[in-house]
C-alpha positions in Angstrom: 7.6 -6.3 27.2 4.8 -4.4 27.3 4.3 -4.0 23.5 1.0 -5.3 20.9 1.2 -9.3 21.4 -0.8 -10.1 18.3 -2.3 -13.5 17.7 -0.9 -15.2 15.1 -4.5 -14.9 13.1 -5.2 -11.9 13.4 -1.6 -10.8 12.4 -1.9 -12.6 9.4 -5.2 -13.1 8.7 -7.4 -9.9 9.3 -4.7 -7.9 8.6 -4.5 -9.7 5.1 -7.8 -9.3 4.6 -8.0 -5.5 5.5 -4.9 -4.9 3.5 -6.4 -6.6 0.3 -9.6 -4.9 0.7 -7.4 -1.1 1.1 -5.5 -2.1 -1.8 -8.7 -2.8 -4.1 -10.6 0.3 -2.5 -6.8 2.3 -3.2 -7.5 1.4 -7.3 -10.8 2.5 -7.0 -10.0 6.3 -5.2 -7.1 6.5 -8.1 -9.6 5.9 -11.3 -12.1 8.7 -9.5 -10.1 10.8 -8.6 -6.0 10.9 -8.7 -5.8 9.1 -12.9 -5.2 12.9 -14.1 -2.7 14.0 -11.5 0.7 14.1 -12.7 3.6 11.7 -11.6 5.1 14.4 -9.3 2.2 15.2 -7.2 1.0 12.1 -7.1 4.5 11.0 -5.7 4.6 13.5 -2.9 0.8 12.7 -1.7 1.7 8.9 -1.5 5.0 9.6 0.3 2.7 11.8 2.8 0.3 9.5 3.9 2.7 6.8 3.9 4.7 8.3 6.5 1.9 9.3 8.3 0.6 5.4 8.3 3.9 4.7 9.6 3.6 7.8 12.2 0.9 5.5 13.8 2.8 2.3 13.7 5.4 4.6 15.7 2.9 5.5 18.2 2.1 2.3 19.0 4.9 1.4 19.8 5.5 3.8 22.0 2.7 2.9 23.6 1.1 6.3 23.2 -2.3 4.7 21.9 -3.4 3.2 25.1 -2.8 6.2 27.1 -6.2 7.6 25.0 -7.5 4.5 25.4 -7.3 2.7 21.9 -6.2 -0.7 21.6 -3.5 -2.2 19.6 -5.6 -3.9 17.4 -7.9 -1.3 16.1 -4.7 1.2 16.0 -2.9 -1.5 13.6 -5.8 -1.2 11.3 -4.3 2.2 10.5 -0.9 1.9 10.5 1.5 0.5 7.3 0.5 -2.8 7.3 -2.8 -2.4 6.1 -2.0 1.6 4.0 0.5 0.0 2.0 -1.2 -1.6 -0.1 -3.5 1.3 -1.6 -0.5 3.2 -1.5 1.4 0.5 -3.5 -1.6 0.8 -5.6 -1.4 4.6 -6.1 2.2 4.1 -7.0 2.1 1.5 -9.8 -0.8 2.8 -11.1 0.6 5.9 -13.6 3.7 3.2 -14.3 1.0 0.6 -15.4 -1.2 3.5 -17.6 2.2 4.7 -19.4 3.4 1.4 -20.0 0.0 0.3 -21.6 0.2 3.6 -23.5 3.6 3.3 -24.8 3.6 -0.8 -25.9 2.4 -1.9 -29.3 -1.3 -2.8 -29.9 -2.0 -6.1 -29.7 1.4 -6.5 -27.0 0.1 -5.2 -24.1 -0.3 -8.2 -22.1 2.6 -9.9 -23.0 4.7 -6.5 -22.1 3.2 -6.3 -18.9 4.1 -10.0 -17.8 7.5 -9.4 -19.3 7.4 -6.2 -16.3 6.0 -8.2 -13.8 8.8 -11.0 -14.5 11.6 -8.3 -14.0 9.9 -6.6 -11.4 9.4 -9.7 -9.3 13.2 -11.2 -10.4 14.5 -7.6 -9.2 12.4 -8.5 -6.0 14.0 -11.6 -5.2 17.6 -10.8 -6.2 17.5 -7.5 -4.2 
């Protein structure tokens, strides 16, 4: 009652498409500028803006949002849906550039997809 009624395209769609274009831009930002941070720092900045992203998913829901005037759909843009996935990015990223460091030449592709298989499996089990 009260709360963001979303169409059904533009929770799925636009938000899609905003995500996916965050998550491209996210790769980007890390190769200029985060690909010499180590692990540890890098953790603690991704853990910080995602709970911020999710600090504005909570103040949405409370409705604090439209009391400045800002509507739910622009507000969404902001929150976890569409930050996830550059900070998904940010997170696999150092896994991805050790793993390609530490495989055999000539392996690297098939050790990634041998990754991705677990990862996903480890996805679907959990």
């Amino acid at each position: 009652p009260g709360g963001p009624a979303f169409d059904y395209t533009y929770y799925n769609t636009y938000t899609a498409v905003v995500g996916s274009f965050t998550g491209w831009l996210g790769i980007i930002v890390f190769q200029a500028t985060m690909s010499d941070w180590n692990f540890r720092t890098l953790f603690w900045v991704t853990t910080v803006i995602q709970v911020v992203a999710s600090g504005f998913d909570m103040v949405m829901i409370s409705r604090w949002n439209k009391t400045v005037g800002i509507s739910d759909k622009v507000f969404y843009m902001f929150g976890d849906a569409v930050i996830a996935p550059a900070i998904g990015m940010f997170s696999a990223m150092p896994g991805l550039v050790l793993t390609s460091k530490l495989v055999p030449k000539g392996l690297e592709s098939t050790t990634y997809a041998l990754l991705a298989g677990f990862q996903n499996f480890g996805g679907v089990v959990s």
